[in-house]
C-alpha positions in Angstrom: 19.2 -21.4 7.1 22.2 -18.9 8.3 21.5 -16.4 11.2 24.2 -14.1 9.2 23.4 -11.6 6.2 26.2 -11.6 4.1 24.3 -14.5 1.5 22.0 -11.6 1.3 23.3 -10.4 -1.8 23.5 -10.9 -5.7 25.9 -13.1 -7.0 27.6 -10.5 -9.0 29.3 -9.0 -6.2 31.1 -12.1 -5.6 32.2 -12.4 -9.1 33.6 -8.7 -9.0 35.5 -9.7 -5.5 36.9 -12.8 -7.3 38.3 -11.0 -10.1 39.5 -8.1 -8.6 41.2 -10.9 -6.6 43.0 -12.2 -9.8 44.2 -9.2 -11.2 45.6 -7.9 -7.9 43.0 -4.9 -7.2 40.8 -6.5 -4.4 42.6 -4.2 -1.6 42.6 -0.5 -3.9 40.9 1.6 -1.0 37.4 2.8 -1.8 34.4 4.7 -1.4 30.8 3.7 -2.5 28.5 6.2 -1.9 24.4 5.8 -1.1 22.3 8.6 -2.9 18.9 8.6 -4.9 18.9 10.3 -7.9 15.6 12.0 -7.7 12.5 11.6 -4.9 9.8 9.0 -5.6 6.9 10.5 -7.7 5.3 13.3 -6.4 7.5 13.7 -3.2 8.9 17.0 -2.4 11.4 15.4 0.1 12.6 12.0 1.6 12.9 10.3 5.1 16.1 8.2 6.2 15.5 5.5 8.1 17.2 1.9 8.7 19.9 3.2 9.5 20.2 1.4 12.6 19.0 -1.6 10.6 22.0 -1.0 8.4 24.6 -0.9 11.4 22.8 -4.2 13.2 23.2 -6.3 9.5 27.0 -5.0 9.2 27.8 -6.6 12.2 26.3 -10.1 11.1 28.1 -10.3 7.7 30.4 -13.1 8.2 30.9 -15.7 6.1 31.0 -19.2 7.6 30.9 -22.5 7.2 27.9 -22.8 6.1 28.0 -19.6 3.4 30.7 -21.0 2.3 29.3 -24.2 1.7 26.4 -22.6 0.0 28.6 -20.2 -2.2 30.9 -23.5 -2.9 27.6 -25.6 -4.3 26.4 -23.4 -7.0 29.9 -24.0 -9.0 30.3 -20.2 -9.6 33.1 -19.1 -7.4 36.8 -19.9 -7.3 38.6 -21.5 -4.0 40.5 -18.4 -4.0 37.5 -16.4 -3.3 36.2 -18.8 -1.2 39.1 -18.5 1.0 39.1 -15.0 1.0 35.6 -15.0 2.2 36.6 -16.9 4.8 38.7 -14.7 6.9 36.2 -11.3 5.5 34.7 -9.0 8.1 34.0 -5.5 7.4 36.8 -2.7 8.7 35.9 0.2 7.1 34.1 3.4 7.9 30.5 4.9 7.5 29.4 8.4 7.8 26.1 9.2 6.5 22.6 11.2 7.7 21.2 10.0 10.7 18.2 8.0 11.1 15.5 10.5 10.8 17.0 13.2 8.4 15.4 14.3 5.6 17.5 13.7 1.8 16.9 14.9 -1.2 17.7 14.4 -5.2 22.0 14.1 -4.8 22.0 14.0 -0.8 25.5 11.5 0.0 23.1 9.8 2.6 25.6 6.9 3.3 29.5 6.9 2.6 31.1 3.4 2.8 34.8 3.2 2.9 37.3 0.2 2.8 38.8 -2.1 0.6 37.1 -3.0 -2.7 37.1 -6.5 -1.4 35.0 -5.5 2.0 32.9 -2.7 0.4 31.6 -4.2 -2.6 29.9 -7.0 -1.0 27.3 -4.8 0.8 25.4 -3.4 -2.4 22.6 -5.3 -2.3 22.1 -5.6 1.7 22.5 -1.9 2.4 20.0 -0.8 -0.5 17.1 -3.7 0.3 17.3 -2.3 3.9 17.2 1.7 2.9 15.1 1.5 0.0 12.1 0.0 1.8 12.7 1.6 5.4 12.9 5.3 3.5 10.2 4.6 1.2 8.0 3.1 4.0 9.1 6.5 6.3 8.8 9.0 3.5 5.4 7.5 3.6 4.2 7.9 6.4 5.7 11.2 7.2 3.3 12.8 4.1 0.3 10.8 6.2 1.6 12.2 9.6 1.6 15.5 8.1 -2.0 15.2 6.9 -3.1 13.9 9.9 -2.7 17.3 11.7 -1.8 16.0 15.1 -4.3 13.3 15.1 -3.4 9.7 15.8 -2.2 6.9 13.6 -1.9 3.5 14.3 0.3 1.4 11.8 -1.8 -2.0 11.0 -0.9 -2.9 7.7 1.7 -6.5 8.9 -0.8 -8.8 7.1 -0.2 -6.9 3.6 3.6 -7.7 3.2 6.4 -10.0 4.2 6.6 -11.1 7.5 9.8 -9.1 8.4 8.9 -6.5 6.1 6.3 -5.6 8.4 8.4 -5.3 11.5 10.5 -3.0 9.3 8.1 -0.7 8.6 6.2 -0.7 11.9 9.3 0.8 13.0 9.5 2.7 9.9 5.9 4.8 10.8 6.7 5.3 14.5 9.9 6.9 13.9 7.9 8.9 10.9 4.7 9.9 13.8 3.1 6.7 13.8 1.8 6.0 17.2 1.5 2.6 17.3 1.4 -0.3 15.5 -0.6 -3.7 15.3 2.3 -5.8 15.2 4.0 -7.4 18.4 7.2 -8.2 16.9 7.4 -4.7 16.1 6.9 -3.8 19.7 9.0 -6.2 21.0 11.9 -6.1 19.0 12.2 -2.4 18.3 10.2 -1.0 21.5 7.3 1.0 18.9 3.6 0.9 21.1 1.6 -1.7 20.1 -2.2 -1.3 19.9 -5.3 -3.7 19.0 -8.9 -4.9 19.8 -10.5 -7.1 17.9 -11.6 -7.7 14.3 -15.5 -8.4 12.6 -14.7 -12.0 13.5 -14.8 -12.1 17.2 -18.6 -10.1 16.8 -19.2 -12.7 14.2 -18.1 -15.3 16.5 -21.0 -14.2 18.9 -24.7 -15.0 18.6 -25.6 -11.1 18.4 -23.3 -8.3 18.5 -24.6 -6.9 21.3 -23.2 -10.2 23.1 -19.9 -9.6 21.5 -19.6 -6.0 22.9 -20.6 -7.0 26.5 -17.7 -9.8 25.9 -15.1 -7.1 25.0 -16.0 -4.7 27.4 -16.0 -7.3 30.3 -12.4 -8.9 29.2 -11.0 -4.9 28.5 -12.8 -2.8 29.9 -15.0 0.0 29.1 -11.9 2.1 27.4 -11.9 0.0 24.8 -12.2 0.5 21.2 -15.6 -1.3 20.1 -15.8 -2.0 16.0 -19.1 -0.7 15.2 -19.6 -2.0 11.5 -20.3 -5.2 11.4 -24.0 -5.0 10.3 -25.2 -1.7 10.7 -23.2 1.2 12.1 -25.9 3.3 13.7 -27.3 0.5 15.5 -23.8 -0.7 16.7 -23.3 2.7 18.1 -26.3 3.0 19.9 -25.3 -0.5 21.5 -21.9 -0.1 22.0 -23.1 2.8 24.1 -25.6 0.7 25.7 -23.3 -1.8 26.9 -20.1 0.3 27.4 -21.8 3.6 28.2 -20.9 7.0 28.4 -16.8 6.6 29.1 -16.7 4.0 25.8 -12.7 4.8 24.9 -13.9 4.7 21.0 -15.9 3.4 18.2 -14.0 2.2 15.0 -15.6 2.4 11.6 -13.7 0.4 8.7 -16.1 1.2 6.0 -18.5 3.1 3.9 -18.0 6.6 3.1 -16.0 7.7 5.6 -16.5 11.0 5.9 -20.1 10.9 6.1 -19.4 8.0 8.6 -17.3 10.2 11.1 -19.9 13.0 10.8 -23.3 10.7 11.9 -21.2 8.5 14.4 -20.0 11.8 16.3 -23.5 13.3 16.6 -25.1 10.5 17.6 -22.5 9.6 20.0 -23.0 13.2 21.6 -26.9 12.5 21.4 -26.0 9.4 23.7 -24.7 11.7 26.1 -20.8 9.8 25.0 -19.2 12.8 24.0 -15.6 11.9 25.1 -15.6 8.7 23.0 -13.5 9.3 20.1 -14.1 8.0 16.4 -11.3 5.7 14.6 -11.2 5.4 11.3 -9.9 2.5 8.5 -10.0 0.9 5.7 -7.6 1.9 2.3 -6.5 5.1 3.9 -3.7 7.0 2.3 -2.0 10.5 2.7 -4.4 12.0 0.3 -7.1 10.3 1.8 -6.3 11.7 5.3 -6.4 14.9 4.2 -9.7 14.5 2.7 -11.0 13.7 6.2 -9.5 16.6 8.0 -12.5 18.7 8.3 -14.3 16.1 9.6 -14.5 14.6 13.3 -12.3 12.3 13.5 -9.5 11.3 16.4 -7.3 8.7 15.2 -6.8 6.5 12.0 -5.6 3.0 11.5 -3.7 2.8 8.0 -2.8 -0.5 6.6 -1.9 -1.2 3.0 -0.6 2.1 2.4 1.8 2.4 4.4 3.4 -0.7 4.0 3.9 -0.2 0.5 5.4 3.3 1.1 1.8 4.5 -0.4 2.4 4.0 -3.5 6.3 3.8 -4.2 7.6 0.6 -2.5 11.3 1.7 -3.4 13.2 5.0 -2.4 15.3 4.6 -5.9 18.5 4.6 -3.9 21.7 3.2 -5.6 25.2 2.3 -4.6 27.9 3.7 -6.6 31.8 3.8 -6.7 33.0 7.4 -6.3 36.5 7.1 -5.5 39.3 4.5 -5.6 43.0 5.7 -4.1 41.9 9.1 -3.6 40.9 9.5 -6.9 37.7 10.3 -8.0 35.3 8.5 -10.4 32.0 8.6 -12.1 29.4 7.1 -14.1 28.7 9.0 -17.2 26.1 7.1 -18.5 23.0 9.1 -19.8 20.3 9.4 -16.9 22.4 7.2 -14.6 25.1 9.6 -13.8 27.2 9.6 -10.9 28.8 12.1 -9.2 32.2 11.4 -8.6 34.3 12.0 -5.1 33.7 11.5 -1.1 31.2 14.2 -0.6 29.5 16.1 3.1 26.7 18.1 3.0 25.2 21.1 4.7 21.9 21.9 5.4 21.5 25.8 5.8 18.6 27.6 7.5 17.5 31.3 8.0 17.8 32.7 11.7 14.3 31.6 12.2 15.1 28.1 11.5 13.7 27.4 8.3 15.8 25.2 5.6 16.4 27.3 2.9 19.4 24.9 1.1 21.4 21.9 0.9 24.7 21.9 0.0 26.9 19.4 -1.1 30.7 19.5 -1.4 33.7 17.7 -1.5 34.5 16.3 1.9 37.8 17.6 1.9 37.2 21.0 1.0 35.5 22.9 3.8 32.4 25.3 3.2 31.1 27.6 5.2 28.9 26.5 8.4 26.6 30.2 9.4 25.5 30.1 13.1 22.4 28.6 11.9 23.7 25.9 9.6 24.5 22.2 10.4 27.0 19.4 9.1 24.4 16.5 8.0 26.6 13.4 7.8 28.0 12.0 10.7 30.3 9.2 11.5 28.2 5.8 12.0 31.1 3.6 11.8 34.8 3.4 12.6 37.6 0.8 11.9 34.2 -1.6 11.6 33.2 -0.6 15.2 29.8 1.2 15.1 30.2 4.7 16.7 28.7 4.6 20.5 26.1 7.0 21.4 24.2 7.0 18.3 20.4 8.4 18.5 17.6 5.6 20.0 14.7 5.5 17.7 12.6 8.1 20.3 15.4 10.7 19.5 15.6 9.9 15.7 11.7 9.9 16.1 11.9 13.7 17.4 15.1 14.5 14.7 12.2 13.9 11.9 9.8 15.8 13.9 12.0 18.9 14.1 13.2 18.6 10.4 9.9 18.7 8.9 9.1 21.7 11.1 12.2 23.2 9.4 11.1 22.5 5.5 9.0 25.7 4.2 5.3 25.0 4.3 5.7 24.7 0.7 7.4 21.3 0.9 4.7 19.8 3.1 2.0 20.1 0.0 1.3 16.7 -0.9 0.7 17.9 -4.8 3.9 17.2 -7.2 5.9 20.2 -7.4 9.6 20.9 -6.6 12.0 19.7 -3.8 11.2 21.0 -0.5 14.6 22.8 -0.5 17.2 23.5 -3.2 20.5 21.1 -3.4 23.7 23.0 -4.5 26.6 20.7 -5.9 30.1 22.1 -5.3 31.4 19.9 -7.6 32.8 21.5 -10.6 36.3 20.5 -10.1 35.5 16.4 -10.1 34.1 16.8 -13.7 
């Protein structure tokens, strides 16, 4: 198995590149352009994220002797485009939004630049990395939002791929998460890891008042003691017992949990534990989250939703030529139209900061910027260097957090309804 991501791809690409060798048009300079053509069901708005993912894979698509010997054994290739292969590295430009903007229906969110030979190869890798990361963000944003400031922990790594998971671990932080269950996740991308224990360590233990003291002893009387393993009142009463008063938190995993959150904080107070917080689980989505927000509740772990992007496990994102030579092209076929050109975009805002419009143009033709406006796309990558000073996933985390504050309220509703903000096209003259 190859360290390297450029065999992550479908074998069309390669077939393009080795005809477009043939007939001479392998080094026509072009543009592909990343854009979804509407928001997942139900959303009024989309996250970016991977970004950063995006930029780290570019720099690992090589082809070398052992793609080549893989690409070589399935017959399918010529040694022309094997050799070609050989000596490929990516030397083009990026500009797209920023890891944490919001997109919407049109929104250019990733411009690739270069030869046809270096740009077509990256299809499939840049869309299996943005469609789950924005799907898995867009997500989690919606359960942020419903959270109304309370915590959310990110445990969801044993309902998807192995890597998937790290993915969107970082995904939920940079969309409000808190933490997340997963240590790869933690180590690898810096998001706060979190965890206790599970029903089998009280199971493990000949009662679970045994199990507590066990827990408490190894981490201390902060910890987070999982009440509902038999019966949750009397779990509570002797989690309290054995932790007392200063017990960090109780966690409830099932049952009506509503009703749940209500009992376990009064008789918490009635135990005189009135700082120990209640954390909920179990199937928790957006809509679910916002069922619970009248209730007493301080955090919530979310698992299988959130991996999944709750409920749309793709962003819908394509990658489509839009210009070849400085010319511009499109697809006109019916409901999978493409917009043709190099396009920016401008998010405008009313003096009190709210995002009233995006707008997006021709790159080459300026529009107007107010005071209060802003240029989305920026450059991410240059002559195949990545741009320095790009945003750490803290500052992408706080982009997010400022854009969503920007959207009107309206676009925060988690019932179907229109975009969050309009998109203008200035387009007309590209047909």
């Amino acid at each position: 198995m190859t360290s390297g991501t450029a065999l992550m791809t479908d074998q069309y690409e390669l077939t393009m590149l080795d005809a477009a060798l043939a007939d001479g048009t392998a080094d026509r300079r072009c543009t592909f352009e990343v854009f979804a053509r509407s928001l997942p069901h139900g959303r009024r708005y989309g996250v970016v994220a991977g970004i950063p993912r995006v930029l780290e894979a570019l720099g690992r698509f090589r082809f070398g002797d052992e793609e080549i010997a893989a690409l070589r054994a399935t017959g399918a290739l010529s040694q022309r485009v094997l050799d070609h292969l050989a000596d490929l590295h990516f030397a083009g430009d990026v500009v797209g939004y920023p890891e944490g903007e919001l997109y919407f229906p049109g929104s250019p969110i990733l411009s690739v630049t270069g030869t046809f030979a270096e740009c077509v190869l990256l299809e499939t890798l840049v869309l299996s990395i943005l469609n789950h990361d924005c799907a898995i963000a867009s997500a989690a944003a919606r359960m942020t939002t419903a959270a109304a400031g309370r915590r959310l922990i990110e445990m969801g790594s044993r309902r998807t791929h192995e890597e998937a998971a790290v993915a969107a671990a970082r995904a939920a932080y940079l969309a409000g998460f808190a933490a997340t269950s997963n240590l790869e996740a933690a180590a690898r991308h810096g998001v706060p890891s979190t965890g206790t224990s599970a029903h089998a360590f009280t199971l493990l233990h000949d009662s679970e008042e045994e199990a507590f003291r066990a827990q408490v002893a190894a981490l201390g009387v902060g910890t987070t003691l999982l009440v509902d393993t038999y019966d949750i009142t009397e779990g509570i009463e002797t989690a309290v017992r054995v932790a007392g008063p200063e017990l960090g938190a109780v966690r409830i995993d099932s049952g009506d949990l509503g009703v749940m959150a209500q009992r376990a904080r009064a008789q918490l107070d009635s135990l005189g534990a009135t700082g120990t917080r209640v954390v909920l689980s179990g199937d928790l989505d957006e809509h679910a989250i916002a069922g619970l927000r009248a209730e007493p509740v301080d955090a919530y772990g979310v698992g299988t939703s959130v991996v999944t992007g709750s409920g749309a496990p793709t962003a819908g994102m394509v990658y489509k030529l839009v210009e070849v030579e400085g010319r511009p092209v499109a697809k006109r076929s019916s409901s999978k139209e493409s917009r043709g050109g190099v396009k920016s975009a401008v998010r405008r805002h009313k003096p009190t900061g709210t995002a009233v419009e995006e707008v997006v143009h021709q790159h080459h033709v300026p529009v107007e910027v107010g005071e209060h406006d802003r240029v989305v796309p920026v450059d991410l990558v240059k002559a195949g260097e990545p741009v320095a000073g790009l945003p750490s996933l803290d500052q992408a985390r706080e982009h997010l957090r400022r854009n969503l504050v920007a959207i009107p309220w309206e676009g925060l509703k988690l019932s179907r309804g229109e975009p969050a903000i309009p998109t203008t096209f200035l387009l007309d003259s590209l047909g």
